[in-house]
C-alpha positions as a Python dict, from the first residue, in 0.01 Angstrom:
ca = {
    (1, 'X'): (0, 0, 0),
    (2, 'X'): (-209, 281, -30),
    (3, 'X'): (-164, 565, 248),
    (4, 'X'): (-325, 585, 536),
    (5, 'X'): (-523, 816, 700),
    (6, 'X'): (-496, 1045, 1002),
    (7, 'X'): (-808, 904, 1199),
    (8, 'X'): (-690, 528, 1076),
    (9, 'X'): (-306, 608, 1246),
    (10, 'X'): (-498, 737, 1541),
    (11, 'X'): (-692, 485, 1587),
    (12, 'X'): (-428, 227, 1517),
    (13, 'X'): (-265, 355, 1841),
    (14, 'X'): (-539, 285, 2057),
    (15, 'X'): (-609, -73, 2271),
    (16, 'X'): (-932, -263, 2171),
    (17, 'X'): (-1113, -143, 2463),
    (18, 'X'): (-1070, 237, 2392),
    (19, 'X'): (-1156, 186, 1975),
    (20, 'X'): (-1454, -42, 2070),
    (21, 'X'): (-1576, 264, 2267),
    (22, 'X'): (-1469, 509, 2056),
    (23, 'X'): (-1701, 320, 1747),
    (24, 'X'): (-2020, 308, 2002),
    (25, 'X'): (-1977, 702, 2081),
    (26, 'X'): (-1918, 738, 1686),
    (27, 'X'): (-2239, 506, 1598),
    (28, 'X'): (-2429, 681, 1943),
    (29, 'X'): (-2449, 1040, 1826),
    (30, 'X'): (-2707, 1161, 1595),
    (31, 'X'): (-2637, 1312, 1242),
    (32, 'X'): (-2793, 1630, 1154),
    (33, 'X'): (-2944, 1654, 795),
    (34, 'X'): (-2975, 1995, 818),
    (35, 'X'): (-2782, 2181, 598),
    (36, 'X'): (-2489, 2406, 728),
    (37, 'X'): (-2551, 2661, 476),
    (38, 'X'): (-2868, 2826, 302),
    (39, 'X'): (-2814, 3003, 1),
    (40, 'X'): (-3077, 3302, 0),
    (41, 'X'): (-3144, 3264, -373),
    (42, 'X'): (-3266, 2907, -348),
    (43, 'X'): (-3574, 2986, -61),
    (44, 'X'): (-3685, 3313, -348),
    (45, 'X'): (-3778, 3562, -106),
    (46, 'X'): (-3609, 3901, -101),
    (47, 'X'): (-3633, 4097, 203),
    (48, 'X'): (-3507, 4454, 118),
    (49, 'X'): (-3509, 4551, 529),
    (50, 'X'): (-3240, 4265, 562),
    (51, 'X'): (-3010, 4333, 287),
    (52, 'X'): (-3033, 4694, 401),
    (53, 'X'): (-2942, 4606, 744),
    (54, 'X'): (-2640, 4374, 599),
    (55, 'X'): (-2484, 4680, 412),
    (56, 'X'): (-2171, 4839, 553),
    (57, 'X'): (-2231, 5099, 793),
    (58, 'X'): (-2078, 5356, 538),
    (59, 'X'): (-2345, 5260, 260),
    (60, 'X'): (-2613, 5269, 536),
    (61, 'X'): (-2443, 5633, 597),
    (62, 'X'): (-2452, 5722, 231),
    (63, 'X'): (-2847, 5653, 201),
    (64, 'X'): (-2925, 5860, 504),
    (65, 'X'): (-2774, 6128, 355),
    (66, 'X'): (-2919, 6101, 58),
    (67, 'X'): (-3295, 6048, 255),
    (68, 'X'): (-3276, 6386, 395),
    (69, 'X'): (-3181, 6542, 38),
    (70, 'X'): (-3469, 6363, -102),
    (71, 'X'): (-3688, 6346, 130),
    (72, 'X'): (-3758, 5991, 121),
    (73, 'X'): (-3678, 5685, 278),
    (74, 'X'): (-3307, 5545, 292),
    (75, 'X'): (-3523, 5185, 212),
    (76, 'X'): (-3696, 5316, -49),
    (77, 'X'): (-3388, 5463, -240),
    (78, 'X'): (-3199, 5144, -208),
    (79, 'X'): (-3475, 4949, -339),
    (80, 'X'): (-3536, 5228, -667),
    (81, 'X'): (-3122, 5196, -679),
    (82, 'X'): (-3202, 4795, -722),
    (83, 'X'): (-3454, 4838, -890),
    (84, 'X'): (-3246, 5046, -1174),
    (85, 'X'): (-2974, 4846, -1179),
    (86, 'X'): (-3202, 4519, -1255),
    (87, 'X'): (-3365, 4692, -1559),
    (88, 'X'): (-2993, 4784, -1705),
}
């Protein structure tokens, strides 16, 4: 006999009455097909603002500093910093 399952011994201890309504409120509610996840790469956009604002708040730190040293935006040098490390 193979071994049964949680739900199945669960069930098992219920009365006719209380699985009958248990399988209408089962069959009743409405399955989403929506995923529960998105993986970025499959849509193909990039959006540099919302990787930026996803970084730690240290990194975010790191290219301000680095901003007012070259006087340019803390966007911009995390996108030529990408943009580097793609061409390597």
């Amino acid at each position: 006999m193979e071994k049964e399952s949680v739900f199945h011994h669960l069930v098992s201890d219920l009365s006719l009455d209380e699985r009958k309504k248990l399988l209408e409120n089962l069959n009743s509610q409405s399955i989403s097909t929506e995923p529960l996840y998105s993986d970025e790469k499959e849509s193909g956009e990039f959006d540099l603002n919302d990787w930026y604002e996803k970084m730690p708040w240290y990194m975010r730190l790191w290219y301000f500093f680095l901003s007012l040293l070259k006087s340019s935006s803390p966007e911009k040098i995390y996108e030529d910093k990408l943009i580097a490390s793609a061409q390597q």
